[in-house]
C-alpha atoms as an extended CHARMM CRD file, in Angstrom:
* protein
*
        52  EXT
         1         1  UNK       CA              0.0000000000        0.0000000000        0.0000000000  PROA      1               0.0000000000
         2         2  UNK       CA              1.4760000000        3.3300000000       -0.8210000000  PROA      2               0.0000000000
         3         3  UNK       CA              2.0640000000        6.3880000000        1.0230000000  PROA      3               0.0000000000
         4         4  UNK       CA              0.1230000000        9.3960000000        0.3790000000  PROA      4               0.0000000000
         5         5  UNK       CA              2.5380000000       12.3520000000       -1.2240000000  PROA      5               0.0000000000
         6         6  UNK       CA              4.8510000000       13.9180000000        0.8420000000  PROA      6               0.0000000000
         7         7  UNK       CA              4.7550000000       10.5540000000        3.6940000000  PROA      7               0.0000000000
         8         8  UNK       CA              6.2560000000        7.8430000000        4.3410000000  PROA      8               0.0000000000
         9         9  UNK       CA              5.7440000000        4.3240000000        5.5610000000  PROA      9               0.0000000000
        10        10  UNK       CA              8.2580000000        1.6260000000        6.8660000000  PROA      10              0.0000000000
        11        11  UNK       CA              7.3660000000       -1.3630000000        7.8310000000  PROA      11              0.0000000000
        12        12  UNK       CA              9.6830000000       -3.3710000000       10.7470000000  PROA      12              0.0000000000
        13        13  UNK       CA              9.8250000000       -7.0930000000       11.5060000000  PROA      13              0.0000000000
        14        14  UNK       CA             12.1070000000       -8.1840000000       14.2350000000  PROA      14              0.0000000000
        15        15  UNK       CA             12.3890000000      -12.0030000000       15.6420000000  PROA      15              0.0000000000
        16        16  UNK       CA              9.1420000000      -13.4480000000       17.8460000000  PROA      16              0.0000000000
        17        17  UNK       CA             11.8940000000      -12.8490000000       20.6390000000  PROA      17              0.0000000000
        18        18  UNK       CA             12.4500000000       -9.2090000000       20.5360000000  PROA      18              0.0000000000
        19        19  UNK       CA              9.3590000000       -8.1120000000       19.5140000000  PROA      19              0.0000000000
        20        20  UNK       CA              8.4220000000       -6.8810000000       22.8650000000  PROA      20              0.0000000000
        21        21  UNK       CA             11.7010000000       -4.7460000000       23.0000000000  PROA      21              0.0000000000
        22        22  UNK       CA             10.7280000000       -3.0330000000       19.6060000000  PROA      22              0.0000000000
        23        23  UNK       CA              7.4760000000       -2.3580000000       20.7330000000  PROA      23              0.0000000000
        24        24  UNK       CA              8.9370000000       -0.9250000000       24.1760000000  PROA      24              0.0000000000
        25        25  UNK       CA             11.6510000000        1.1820000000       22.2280000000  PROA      25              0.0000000000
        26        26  UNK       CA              8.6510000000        2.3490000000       19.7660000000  PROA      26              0.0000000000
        27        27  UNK       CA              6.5480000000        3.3360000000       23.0310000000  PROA      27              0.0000000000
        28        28  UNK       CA              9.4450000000        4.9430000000       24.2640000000  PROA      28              0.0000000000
        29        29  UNK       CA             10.5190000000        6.9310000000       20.9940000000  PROA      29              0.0000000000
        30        30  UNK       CA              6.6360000000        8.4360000000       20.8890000000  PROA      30              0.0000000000
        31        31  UNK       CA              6.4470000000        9.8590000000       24.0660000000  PROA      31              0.0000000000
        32        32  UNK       CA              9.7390000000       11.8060000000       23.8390000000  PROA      32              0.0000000000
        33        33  UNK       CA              8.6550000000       12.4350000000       20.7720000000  PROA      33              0.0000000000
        34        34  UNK       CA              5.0180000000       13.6580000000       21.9730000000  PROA      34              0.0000000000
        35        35  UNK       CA              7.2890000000       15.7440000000       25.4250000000  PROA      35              0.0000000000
        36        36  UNK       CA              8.7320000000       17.7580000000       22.3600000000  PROA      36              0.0000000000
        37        37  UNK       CA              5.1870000000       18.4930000000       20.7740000000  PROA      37              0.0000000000
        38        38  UNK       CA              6.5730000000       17.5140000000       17.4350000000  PROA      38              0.0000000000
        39        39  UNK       CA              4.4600000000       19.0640000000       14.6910000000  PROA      39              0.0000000000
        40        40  UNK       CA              4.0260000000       16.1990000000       12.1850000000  PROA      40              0.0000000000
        41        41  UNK       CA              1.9670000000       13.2650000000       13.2660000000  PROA      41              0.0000000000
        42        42  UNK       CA              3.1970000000        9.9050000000       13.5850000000  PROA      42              0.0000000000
        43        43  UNK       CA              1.1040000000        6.8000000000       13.8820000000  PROA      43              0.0000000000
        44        44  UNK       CA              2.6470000000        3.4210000000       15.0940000000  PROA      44              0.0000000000
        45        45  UNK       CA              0.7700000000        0.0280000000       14.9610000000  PROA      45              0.0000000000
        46        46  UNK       CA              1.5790000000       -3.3600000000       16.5090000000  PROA      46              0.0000000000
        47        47  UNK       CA              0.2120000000       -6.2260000000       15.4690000000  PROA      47              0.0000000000
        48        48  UNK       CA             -0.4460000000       -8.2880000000       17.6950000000  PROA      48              0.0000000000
        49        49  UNK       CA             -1.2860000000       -6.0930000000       20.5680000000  PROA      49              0.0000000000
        50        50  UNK       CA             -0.6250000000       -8.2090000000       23.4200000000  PROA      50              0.0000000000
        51        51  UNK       CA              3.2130000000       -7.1830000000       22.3560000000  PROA      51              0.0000000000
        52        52  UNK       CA              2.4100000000       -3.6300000000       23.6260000000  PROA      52              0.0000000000
């Protein structure tokens, strides 16, 4: 599925084993990211959510 113009998607697959960390780190990275009041909006998804 494409982007829309001007955005960007990634997508990020890590071992059954450190998916938890990846989804901490993630968790992590947004709320510094949301303490700064960053101006363009950022969506992150985990699948499954039990990881989260």
């Amino acid at each position: 599925m494409p982007a829309d113009e001007g955005r960007e998607r990634m997508l990020v697959r890590v071992p059954r084993a450190r998916a938890a960390a990846l989804a901490e780190a993630l968790h992590s990275a947004a709320g510094a990211r949301a303490a700064r009041k960053a101006a363009d909006p950022v969506r992150l998804q985990v699948d499954p959510l039990s990881l989260f």
